[in-house]
mmCIF file of the N, C-alpha and C atoms, coordinates in Angstrom:
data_MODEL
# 
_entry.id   MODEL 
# 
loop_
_atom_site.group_PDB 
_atom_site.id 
_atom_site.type_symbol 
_atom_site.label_atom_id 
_atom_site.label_alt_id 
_atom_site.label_comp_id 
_atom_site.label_asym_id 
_atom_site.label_entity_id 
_atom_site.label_seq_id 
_atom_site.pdbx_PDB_ins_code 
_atom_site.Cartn_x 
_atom_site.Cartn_y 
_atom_site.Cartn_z 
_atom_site.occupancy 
_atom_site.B_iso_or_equiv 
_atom_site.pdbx_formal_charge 
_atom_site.auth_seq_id 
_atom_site.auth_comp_id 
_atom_site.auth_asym_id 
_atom_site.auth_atom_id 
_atom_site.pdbx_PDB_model_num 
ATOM 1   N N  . UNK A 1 1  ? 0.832   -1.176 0.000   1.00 0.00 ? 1  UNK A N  1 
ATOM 2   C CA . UNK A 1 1  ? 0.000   0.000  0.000   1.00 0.00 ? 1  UNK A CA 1 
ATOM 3   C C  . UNK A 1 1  ? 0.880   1.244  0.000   1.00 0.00 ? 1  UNK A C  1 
ATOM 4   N N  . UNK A 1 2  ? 0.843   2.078  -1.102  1.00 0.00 ? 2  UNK A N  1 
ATOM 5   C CA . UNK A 1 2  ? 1.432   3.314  -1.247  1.00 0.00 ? 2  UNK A CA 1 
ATOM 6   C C  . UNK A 1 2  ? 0.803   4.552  -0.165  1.00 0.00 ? 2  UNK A C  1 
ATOM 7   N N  . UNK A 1 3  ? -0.252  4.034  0.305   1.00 0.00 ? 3  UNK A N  1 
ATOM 8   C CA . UNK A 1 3  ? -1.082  5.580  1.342   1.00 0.00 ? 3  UNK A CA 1 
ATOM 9   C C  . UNK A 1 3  ? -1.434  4.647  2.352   1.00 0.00 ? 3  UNK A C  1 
ATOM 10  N N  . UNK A 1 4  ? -0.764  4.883  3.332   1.00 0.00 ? 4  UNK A N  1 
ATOM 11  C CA . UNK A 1 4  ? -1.385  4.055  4.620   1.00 0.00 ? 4  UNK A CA 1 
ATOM 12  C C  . UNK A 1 4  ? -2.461  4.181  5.208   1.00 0.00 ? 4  UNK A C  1 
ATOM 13  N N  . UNK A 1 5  ? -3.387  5.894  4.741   1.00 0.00 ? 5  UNK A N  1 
ATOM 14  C CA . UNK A 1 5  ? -4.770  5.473  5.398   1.00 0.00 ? 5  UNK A CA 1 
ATOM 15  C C  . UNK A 1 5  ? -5.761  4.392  4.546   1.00 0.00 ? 5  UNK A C  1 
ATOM 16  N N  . UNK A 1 6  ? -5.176  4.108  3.381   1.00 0.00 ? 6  UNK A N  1 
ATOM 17  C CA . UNK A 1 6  ? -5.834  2.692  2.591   1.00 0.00 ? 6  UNK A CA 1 
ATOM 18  C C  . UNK A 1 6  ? -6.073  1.713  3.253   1.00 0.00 ? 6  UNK A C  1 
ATOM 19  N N  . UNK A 1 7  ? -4.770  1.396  4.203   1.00 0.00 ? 7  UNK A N  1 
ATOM 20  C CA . UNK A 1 7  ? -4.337  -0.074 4.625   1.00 0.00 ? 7  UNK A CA 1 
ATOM 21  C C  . UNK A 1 7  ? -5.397  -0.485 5.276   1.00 0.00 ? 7  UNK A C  1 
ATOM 22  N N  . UNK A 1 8  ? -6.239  -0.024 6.271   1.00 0.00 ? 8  UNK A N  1 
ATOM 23  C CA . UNK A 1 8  ? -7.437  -0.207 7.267   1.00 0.00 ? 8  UNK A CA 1 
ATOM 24  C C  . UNK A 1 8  ? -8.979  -0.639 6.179   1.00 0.00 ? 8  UNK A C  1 
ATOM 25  N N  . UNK A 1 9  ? -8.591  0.099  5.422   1.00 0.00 ? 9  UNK A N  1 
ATOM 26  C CA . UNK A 1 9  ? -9.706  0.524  4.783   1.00 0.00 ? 9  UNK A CA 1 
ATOM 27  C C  . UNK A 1 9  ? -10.799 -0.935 4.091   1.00 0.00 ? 9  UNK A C  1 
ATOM 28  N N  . UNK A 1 10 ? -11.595 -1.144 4.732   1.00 0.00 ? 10 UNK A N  1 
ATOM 29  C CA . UNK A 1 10 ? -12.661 -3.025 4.388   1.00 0.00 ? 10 UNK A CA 1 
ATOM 30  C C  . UNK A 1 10 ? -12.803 -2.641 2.519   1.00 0.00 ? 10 UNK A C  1 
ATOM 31  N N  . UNK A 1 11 ? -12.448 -1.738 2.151   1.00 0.00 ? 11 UNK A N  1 
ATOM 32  C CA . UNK A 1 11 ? -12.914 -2.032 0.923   1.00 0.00 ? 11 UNK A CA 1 
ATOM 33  C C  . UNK A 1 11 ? -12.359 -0.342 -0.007  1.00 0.00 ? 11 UNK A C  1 
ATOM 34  N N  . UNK A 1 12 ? -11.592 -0.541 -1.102  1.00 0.00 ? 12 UNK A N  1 
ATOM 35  C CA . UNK A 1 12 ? -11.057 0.254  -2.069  1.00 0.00 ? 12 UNK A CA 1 
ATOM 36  C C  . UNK A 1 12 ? -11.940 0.017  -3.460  1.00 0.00 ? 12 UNK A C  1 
ATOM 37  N N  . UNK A 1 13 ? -12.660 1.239  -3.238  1.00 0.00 ? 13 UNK A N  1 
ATOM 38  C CA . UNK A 1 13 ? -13.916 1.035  -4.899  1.00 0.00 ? 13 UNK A CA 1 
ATOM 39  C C  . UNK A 1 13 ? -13.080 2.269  -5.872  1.00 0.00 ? 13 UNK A C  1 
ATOM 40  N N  . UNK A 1 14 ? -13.307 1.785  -7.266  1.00 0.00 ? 14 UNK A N  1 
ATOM 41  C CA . UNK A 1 14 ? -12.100 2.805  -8.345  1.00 0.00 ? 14 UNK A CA 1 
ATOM 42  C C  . UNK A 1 14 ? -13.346 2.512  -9.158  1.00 0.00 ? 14 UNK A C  1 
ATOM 43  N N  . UNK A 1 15 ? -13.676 3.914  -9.760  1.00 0.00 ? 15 UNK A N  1 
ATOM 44  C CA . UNK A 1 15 ? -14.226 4.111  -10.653 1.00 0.00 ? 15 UNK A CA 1 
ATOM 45  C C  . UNK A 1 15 ? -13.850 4.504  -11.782 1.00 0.00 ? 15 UNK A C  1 
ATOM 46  N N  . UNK A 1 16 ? -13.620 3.883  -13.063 1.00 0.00 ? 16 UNK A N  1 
ATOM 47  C CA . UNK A 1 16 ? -12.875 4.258  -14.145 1.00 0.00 ? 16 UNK A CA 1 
ATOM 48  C C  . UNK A 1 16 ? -14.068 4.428  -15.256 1.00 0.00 ? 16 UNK A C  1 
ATOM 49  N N  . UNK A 1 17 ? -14.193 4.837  -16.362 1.00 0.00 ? 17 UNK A N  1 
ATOM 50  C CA . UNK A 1 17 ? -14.525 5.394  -17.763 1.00 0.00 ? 17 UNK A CA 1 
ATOM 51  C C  . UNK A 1 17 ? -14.046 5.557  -18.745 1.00 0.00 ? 17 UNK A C  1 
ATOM 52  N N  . UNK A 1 18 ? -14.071 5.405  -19.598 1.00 0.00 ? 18 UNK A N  1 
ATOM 53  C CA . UNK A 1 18 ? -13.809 5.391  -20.998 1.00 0.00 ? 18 UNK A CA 1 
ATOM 54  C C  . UNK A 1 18 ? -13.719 6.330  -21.882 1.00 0.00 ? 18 UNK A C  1 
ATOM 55  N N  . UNK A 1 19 ? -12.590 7.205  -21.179 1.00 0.00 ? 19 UNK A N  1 
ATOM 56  C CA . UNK A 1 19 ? -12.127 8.340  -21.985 1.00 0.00 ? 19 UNK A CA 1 
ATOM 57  C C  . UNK A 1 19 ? -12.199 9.145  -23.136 1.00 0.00 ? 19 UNK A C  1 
ATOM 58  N N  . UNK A 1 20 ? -11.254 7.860  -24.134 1.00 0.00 ? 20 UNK A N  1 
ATOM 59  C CA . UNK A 1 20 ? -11.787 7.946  -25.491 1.00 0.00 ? 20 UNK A CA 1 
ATOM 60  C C  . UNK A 1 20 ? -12.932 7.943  -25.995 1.00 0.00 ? 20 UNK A C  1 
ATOM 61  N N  . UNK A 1 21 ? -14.517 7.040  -25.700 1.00 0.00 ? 21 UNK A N  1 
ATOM 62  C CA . UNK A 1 21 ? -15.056 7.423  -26.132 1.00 0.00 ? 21 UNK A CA 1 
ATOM 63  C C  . UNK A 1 21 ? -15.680 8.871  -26.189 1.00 0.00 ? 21 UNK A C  1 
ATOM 64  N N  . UNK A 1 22 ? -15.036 10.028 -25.299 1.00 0.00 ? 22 UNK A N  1 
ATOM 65  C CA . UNK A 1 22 ? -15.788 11.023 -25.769 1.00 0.00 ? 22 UNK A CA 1 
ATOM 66  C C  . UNK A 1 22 ? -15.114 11.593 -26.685 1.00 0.00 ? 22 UNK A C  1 
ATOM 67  N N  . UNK A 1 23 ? -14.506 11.313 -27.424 1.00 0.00 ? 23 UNK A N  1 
ATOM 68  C CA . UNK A 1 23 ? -13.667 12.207 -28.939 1.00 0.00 ? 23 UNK A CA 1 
ATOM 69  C C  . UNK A 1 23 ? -15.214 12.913 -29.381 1.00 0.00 ? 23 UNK A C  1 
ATOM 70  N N  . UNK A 1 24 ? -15.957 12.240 -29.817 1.00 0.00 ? 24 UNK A N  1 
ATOM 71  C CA . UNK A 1 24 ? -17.117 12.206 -30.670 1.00 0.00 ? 24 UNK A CA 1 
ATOM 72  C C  . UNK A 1 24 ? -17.778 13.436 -30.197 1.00 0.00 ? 24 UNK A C  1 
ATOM 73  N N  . UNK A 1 25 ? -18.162 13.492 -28.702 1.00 0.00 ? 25 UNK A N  1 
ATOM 74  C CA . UNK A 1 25 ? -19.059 14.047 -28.564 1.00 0.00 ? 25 UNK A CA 1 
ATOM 75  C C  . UNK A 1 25 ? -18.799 15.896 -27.753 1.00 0.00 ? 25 UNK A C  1 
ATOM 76  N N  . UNK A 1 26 ? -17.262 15.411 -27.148 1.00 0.00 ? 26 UNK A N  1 
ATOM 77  C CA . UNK A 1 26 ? -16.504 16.303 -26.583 1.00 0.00 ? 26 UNK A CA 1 
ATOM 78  C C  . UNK A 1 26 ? -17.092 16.732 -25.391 1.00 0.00 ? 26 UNK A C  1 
ATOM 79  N N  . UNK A 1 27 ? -16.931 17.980 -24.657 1.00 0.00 ? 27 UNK A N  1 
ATOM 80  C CA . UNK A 1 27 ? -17.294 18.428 -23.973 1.00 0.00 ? 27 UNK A CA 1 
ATOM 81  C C  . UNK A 1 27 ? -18.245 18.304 -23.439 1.00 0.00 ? 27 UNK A C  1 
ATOM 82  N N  . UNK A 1 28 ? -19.525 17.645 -23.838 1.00 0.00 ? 28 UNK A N  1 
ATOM 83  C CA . UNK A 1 28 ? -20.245 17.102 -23.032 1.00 0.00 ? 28 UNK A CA 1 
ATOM 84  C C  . UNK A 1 28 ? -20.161 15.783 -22.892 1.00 0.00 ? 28 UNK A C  1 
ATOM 85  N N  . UNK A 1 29 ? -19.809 15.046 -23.836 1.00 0.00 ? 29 UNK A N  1 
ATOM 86  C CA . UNK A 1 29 ? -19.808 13.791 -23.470 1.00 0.00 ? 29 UNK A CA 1 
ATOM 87  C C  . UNK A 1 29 ? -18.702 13.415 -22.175 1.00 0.00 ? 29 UNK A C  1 
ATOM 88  N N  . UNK A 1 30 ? -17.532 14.086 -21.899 1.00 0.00 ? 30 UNK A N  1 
ATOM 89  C CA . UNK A 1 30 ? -16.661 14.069 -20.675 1.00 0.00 ? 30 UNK A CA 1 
ATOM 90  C C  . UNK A 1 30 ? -17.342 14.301 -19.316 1.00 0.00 ? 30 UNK A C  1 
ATOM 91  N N  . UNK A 1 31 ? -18.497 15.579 -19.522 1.00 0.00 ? 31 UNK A N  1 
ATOM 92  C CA . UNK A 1 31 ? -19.165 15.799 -18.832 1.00 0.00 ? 31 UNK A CA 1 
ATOM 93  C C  . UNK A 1 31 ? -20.331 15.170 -17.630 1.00 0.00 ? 31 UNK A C  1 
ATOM 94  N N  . UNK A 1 32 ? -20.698 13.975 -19.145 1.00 0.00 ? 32 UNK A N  1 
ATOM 95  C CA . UNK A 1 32 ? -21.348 12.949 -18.917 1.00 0.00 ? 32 UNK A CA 1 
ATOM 96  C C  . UNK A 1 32 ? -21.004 12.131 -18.067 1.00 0.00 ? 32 UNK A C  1 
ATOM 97  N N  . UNK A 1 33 ? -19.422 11.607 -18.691 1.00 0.00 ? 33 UNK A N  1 
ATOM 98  C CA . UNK A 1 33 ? -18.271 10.270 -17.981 1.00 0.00 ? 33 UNK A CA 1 
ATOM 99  C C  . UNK A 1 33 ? -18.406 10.872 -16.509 1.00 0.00 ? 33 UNK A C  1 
ATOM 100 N N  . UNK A 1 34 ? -18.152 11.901 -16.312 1.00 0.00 ? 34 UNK A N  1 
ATOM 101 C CA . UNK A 1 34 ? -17.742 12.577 -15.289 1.00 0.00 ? 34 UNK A CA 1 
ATOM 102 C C  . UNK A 1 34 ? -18.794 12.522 -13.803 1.00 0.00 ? 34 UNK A C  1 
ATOM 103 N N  . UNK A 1 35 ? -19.796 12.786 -14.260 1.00 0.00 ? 35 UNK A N  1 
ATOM 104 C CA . UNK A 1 35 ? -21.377 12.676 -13.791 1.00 0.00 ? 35 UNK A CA 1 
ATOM 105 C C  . UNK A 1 35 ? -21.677 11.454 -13.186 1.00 0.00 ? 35 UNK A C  1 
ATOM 106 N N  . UNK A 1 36 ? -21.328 10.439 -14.326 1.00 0.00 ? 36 UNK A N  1 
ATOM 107 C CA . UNK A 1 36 ? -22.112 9.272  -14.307 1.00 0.00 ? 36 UNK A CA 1 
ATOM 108 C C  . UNK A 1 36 ? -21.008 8.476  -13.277 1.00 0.00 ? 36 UNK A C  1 
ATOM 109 N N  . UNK A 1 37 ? -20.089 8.964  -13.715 1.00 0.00 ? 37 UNK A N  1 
ATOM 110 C CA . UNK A 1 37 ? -18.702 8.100  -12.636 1.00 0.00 ? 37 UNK A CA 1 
ATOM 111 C C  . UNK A 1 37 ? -19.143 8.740  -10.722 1.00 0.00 ? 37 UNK A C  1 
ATOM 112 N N  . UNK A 1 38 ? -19.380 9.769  -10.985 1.00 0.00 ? 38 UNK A N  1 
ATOM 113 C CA . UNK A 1 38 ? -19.601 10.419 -9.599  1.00 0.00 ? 38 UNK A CA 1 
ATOM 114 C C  . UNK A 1 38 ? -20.921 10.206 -8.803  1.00 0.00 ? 38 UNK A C  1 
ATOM 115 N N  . UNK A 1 39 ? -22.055 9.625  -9.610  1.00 0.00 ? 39 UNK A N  1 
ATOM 116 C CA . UNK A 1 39 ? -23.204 9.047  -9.305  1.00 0.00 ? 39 UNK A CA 1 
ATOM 117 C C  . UNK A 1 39 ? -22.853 7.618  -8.939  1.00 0.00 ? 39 UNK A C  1 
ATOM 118 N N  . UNK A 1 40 ? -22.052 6.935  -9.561  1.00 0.00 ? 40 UNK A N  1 
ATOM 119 C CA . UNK A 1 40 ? -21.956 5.221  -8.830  1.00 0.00 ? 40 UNK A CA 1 
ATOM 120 C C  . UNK A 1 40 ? -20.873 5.394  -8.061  1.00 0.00 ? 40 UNK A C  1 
ATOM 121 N N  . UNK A 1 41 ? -19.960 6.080  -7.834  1.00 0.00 ? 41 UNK A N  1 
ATOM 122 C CA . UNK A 1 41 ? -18.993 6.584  -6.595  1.00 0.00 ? 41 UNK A CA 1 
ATOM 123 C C  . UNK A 1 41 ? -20.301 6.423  -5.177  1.00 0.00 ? 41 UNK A C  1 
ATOM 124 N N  . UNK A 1 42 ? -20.999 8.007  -5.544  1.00 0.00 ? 42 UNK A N  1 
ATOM 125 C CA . UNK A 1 42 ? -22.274 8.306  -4.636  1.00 0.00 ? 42 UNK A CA 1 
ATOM 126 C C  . UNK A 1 42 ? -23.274 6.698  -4.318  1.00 0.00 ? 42 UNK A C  1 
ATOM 127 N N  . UNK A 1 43 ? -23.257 6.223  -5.219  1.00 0.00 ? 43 UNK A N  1 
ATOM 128 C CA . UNK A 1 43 ? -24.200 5.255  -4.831  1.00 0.00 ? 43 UNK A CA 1 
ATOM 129 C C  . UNK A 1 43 ? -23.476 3.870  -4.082  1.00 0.00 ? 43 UNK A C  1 
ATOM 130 N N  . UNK A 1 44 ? -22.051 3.489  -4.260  1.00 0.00 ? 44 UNK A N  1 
ATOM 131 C CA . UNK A 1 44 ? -21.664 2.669  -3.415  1.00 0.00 ? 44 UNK A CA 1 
ATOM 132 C C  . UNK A 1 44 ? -21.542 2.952  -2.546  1.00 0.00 ? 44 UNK A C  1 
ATOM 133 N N  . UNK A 1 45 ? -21.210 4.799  -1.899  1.00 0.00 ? 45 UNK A N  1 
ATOM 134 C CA . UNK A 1 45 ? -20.950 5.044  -0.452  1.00 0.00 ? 45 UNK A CA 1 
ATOM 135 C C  . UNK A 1 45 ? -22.066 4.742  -0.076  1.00 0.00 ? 45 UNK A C  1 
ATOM 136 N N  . UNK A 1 46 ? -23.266 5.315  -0.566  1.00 0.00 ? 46 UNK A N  1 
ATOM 137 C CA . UNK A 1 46 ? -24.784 5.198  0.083   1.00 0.00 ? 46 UNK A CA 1 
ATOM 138 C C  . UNK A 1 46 ? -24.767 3.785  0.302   1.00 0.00 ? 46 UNK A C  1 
ATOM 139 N N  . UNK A 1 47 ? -24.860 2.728  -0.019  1.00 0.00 ? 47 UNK A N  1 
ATOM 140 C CA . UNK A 1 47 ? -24.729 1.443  -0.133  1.00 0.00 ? 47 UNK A CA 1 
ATOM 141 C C  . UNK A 1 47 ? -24.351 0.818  1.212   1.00 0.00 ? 47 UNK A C  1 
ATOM 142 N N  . UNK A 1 48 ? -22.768 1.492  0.627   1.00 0.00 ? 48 UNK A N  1 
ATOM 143 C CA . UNK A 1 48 ? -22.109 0.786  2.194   1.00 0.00 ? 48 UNK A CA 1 
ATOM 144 C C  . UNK A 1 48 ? -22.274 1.453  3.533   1.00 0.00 ? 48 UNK A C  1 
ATOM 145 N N  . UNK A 1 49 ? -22.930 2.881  3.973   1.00 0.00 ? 49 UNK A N  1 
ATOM 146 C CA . UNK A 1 49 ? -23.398 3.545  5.182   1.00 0.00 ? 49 UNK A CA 1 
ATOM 147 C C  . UNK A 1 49 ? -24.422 2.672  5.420   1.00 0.00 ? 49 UNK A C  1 
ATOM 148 N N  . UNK A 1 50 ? -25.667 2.513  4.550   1.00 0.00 ? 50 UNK A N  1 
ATOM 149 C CA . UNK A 1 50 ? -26.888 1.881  4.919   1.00 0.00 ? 50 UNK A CA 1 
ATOM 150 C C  . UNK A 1 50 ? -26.706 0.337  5.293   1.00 0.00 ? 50 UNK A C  1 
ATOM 151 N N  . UNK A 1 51 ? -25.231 -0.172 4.905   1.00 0.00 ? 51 UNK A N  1 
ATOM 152 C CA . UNK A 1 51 ? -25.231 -1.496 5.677   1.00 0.00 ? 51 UNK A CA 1 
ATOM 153 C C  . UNK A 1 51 ? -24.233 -1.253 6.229   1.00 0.00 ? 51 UNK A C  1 
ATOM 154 N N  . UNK A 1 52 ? -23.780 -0.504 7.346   1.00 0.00 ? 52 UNK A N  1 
ATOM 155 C CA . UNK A 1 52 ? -22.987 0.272  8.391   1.00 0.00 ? 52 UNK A CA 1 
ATOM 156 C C  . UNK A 1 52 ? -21.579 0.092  8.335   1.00 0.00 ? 52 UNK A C  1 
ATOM 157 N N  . UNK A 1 53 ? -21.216 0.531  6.975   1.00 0.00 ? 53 UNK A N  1 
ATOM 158 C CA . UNK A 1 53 ? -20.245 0.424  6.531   1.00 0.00 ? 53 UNK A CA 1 
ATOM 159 C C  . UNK A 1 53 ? -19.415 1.831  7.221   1.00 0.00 ? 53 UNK A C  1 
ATOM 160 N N  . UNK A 1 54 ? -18.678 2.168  7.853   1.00 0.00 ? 54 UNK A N  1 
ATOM 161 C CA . UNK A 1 54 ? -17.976 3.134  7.785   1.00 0.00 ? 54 UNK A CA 1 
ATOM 162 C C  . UNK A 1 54 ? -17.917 3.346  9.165   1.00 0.00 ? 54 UNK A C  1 
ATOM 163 N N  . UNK A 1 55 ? -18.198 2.530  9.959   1.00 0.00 ? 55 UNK A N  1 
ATOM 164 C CA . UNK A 1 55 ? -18.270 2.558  11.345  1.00 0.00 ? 55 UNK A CA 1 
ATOM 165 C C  . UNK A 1 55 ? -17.457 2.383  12.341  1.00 0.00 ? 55 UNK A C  1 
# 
């Protein structure tokens, strides 16, 4: 472990996206990645509080 407050940590969630596909659409489509990555971020924390994760 490169960051020791990791080491404790019951669970490391990484949310990645697919960069390239926004060539196409640009600026919003990053926008999108960006959004949509930060909504299932949001929704695993919610996840793991409601089953008393963080306790």
């Amino acid at each position: 472990m490169l960051q020791r407050e990791f080491a404790a940590a019951p669970a490391i969630v990484v949310v990645t996206g697919h960069l390239a596909g926004t060539r196409e659409t640009g600026a919003r489509g990053y926008t999108c990645l960006m959004t949509s990555g930060g909504q299932a971020a949001g929704r695993a924390w919610t996840a793991a509080i409601t089953r008393g994760g963080g306790e």
